[in-house]
N, C-alpha and C positions, 0 to 999 in steps of 0.2 A: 578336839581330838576325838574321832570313833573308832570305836574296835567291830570288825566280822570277825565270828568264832564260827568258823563252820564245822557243824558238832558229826562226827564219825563216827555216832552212837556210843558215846562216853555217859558214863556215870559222872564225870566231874566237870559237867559244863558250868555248874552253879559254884563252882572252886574258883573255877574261872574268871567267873562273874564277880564275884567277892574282890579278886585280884585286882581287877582291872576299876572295881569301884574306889577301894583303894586308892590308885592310883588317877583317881577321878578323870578316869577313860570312859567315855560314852560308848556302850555298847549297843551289837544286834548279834543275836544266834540265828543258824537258818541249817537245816538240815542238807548233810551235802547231797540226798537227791533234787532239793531243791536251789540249789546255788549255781547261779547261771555268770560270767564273765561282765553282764551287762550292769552288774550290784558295785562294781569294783570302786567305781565312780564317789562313790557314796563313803567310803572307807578310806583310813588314814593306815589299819596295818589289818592284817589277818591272822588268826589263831587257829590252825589245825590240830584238830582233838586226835586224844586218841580213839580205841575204840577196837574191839574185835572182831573186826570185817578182812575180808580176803580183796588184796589188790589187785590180784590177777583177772584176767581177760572180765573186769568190770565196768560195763562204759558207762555207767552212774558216776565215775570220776574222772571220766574226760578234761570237763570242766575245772575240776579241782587242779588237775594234771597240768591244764594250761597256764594256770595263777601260778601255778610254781617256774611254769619254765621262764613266765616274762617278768616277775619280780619286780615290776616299779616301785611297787610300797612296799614296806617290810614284811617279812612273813614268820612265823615264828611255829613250828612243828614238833605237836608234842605226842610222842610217842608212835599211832599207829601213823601220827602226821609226821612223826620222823623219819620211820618208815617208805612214807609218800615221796619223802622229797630223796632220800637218796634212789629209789624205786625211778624215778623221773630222771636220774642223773645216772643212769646205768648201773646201780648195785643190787644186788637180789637177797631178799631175807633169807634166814635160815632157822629152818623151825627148832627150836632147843628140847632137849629129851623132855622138859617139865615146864611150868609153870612160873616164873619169876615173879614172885609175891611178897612184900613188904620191904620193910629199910634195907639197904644196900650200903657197902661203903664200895664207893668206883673214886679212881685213881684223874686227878685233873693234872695237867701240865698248862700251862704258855696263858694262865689267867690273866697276868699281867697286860699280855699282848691286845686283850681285851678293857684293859683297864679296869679288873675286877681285882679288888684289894681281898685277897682270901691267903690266910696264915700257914694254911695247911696242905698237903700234896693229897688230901681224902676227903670226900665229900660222902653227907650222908642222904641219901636219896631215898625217895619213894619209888618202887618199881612193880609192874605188874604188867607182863607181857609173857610172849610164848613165843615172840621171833623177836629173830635178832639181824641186826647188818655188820656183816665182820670186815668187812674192806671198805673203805674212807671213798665217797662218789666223789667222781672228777671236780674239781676244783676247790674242794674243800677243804679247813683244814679240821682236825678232830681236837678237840680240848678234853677229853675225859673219854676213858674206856672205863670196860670192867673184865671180869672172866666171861663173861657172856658176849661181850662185843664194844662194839664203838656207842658212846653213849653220848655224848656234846660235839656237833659240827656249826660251824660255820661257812659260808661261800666267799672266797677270794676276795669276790667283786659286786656281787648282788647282795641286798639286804634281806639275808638267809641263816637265820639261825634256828636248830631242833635239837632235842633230849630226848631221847630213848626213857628216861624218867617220866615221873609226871611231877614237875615243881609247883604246881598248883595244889598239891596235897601234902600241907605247911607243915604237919605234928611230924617231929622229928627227922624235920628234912633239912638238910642246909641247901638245897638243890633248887630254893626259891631265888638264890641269886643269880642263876642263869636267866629267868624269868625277870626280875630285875633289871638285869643288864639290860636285854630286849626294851623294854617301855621306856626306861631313863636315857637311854643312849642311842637305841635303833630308831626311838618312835617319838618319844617325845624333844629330843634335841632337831629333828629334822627342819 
């Protein structure tokens, strides 16, 4: 099993990294100016980072862009990659008056439907963004908002799952089971 983390100029590629050792996932990082379609071959799931870069009119993620729309292999989009993917699926961010920085409780529904055994309707998250996506991209279904936006989607049909969080950033998160769910069930059951 190997992991692509194509890193979006995240500070927590090395969170990441830990994760997926954990879960005794072979990895490769590659910066997404350098991440080319032809890599894909090589990889069992991908991990888009997040990262404070601007999506608009960037052809530096063309590439990135196309990995989302064809989905053979699992992809998992965390934050500015959550961003990416509803961006790719016709939704547009919206910049928030501030800063969204540290523990959050956001509101989950239909975990079950995923088969994530969690006791509670409130998770506690890690967050750290400045845009948000408020409308659920076509085909997905949302598992978690907050007052800022949609925070946990999935795809219908594609093996498509992202977090507006970052559950790779473990101190006082419960937000690592979406992460979880992704490797145990998306990527490593395949």
């Amino acid at each position: 099993m190997k992991a692509l983390i194509i890193d979006n100029h995240s500070k927590f590629i090395q969170r990441i990294g830990q994760i997926l050792n954990y879960f005794k996932i072979e990895y490769s990082s590659v910066d997404f100016v350098d991440f080319h379609l032809n890599m894909t071959d090589s990889f069992d799931c991908f991990i888009l980072s997040g990262g404070n870069l601007s999506i608009d009119n960037n052809p530096a993620f063309e590439e990135e862009k196309e990995l989302i729309k064809q989905a053979h292999k699992p992809i998992f989009g965390i934050c500015f990659g959550f961003q990416m993917i509803a961006n790719v699926y016709g939704e547009t961010t919206s910049e928030l008056p501030e800063k969204v920085l540290g523990v959050k409780k956001i509101d989950v529904f239909d975990l079950d439907k995923l088969s994530i055994e969690f006791k509670s309707n409130k998770l506690d998250v890690f967050e750290s963004h400045t845009w948000a996506v408020k409308n659920p991209p076509k085909n997905f279904n949302v598992y978690g908002t907050s007052q800022y936006g949609i925070e946990i989607i999935k795809h219908n049909s594609k093996p498509i799952l992202a977090t507006q969080f970052h559950p790779e950033v473990r101190e006082n998160n419960s937000g690592n089971i979406i992460f979880q769910y992704f490797l145990e069930k998306m990527v490593m059951q395949k």
